[in-house]
C-alpha positions in Angstrom: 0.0 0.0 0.0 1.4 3.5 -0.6 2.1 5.9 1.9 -0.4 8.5 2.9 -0.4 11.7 1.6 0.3 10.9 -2.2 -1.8 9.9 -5.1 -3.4 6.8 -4.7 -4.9 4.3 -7.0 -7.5 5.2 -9.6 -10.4 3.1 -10.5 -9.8 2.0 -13.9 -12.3 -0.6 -16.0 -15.9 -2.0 -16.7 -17.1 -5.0 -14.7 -20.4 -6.8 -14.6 -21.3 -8.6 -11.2 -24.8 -10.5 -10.2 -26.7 -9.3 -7.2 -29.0 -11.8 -5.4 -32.0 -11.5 -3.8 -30.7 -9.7 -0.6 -28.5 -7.8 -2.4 -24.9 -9.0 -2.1 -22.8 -7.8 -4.6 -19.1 -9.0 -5.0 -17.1 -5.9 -5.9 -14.1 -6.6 -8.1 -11.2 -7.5 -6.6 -9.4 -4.7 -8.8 -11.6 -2.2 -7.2 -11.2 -3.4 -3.3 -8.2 -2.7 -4.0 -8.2 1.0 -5.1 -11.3 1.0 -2.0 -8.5 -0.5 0.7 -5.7 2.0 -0.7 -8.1 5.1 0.0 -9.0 4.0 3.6 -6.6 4.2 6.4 -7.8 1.9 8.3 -6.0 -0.6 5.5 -4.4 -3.0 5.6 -4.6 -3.0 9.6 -8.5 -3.9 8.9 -8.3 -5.8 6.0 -12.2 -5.0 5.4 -12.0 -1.9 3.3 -14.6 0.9 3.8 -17.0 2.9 0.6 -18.7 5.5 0.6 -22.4 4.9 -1.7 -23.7 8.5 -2.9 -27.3 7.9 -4.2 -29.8 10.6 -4.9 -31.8 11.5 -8.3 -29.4 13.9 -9.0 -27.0 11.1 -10.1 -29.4 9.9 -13.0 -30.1 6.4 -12.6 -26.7 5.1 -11.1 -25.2 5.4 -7.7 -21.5 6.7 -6.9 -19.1 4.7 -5.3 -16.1 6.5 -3.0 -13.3 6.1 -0.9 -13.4 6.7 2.0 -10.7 9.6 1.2 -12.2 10.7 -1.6 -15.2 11.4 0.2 -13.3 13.2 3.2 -11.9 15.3 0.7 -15.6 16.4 -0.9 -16.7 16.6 2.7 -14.0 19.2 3.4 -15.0 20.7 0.2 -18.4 21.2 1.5 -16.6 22.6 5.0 -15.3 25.4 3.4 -18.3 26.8 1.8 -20.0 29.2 3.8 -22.0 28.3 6.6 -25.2 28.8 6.8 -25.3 29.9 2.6 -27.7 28.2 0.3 -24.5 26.0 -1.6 -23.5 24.5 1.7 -27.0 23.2 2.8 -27.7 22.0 -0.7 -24.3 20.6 -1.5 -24.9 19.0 2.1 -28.4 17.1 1.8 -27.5 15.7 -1.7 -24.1 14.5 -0.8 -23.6 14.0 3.2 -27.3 13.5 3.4 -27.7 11.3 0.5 -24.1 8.7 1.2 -24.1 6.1 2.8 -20.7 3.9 4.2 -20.7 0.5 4.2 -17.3 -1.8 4.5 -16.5 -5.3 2.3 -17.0 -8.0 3.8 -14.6 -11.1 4.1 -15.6 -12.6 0.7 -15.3 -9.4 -0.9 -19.1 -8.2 -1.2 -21.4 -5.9 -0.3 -25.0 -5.7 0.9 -26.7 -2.5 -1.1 -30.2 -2.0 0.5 -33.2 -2.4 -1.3 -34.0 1.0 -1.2 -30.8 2.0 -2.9 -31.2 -0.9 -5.7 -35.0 0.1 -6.5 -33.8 3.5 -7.0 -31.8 2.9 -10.0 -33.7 0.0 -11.0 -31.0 -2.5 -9.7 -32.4 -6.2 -10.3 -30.2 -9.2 -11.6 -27.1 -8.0 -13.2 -24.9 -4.6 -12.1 -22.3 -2.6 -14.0 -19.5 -1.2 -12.3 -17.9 1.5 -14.7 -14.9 3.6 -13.6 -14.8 7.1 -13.0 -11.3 7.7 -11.9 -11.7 8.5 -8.5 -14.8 7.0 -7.7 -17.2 4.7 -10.2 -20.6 4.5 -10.9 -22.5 1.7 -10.3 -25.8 0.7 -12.5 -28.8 -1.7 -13.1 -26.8 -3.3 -16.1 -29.6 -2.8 -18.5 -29.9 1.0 -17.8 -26.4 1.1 -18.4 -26.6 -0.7 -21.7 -29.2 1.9 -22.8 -27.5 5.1 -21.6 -23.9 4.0 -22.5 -26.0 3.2 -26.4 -27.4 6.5 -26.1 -24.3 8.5 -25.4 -22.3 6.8 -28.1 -25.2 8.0 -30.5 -24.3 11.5 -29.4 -20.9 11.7 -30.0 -20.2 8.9 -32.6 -16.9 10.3 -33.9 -15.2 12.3 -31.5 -12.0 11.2 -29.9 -12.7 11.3 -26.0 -8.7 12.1 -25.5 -9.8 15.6 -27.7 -11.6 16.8 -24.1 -8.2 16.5 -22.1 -6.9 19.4 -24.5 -9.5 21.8 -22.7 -9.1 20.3 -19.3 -7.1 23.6 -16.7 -4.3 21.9 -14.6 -5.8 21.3 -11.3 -2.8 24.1 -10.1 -4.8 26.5 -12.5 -8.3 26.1 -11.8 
């Protein structure tokens, strides 16, 4: 595990995982490991902690966090004014609307049922990476919106966007 304080892992990849009944979910191993990288409790507990952010907002998926990921939006959220209307919304639909959860020994998950019947979650989820978090989908949805976003921009080279993209030192 690196040392804390310098760039971790990123979540990189597509995975496709079945959920049961209760909803247990295996999350890929490739994953628990960026998830036990970004929470220092690891590797003392080998059980690695996320962070699910769910809300309407999100369109149909739910976002997936480490646990220092999500301390660093939380500080984000610190430093807005209190009391002003961007803290209290940024607030209830991200502190509000997360819940933390930790893998368990087999490497899965239990998502609630509420959280699966808001993005439609039945048989089959897809796990697509976001970089520093990932987004996490009833498959079919997926298919459909991932089909739908291709139809938009059919020939354009997704590397073209990083020429626009401000250093983080510049923003």
């Amino acid at each position: 595990m690196r040392s804390r304080g310098t760039v971790g892992l990123s979540f990189r990849g597509e995975f496709h995982q079945k959920v049961d009944g209760k909803g247990r979910m295996s999350i890929p191993a490739d994953f628990r490991a960026v998830l036990a990288d970004g929470d220092p409790r690891c590797p003392e507990n080998p059980s690695p902690r996320l962070v699910v952010l769910h809300g309407a907002h999100l369109d149909g998926c739910l976002h997936v966090y480490t646990i220092e990921a999500m301390t660093e939006i939380e500080e984000g959220i610190k430093r807005l004014p209190r009391g002003s209307v961007q803290r209290k919304k940024a607030s209830r639909k991200i502190l509000g609307k997360s819940w933390e959860t930790e893998i368990d020994k087999d490497g899965r998950i239990v998502l609630p049922q509420r959280l699966r019947e808001q993005i439609g979650l039945t048989g089959l989820a897809t796990m697509t990476a976001m970089g520093d978090y990932f987004e996490l989908w009833d498959a079919g949805t997926y298919e459909r919106f991932e089909a739908e976003e291709d139809d938009d921009d059919d020939d354009i080279d997704p590397l073209l966007y990083l020429d626009q993209a401000t250093p983080p030192d510049q923003a």
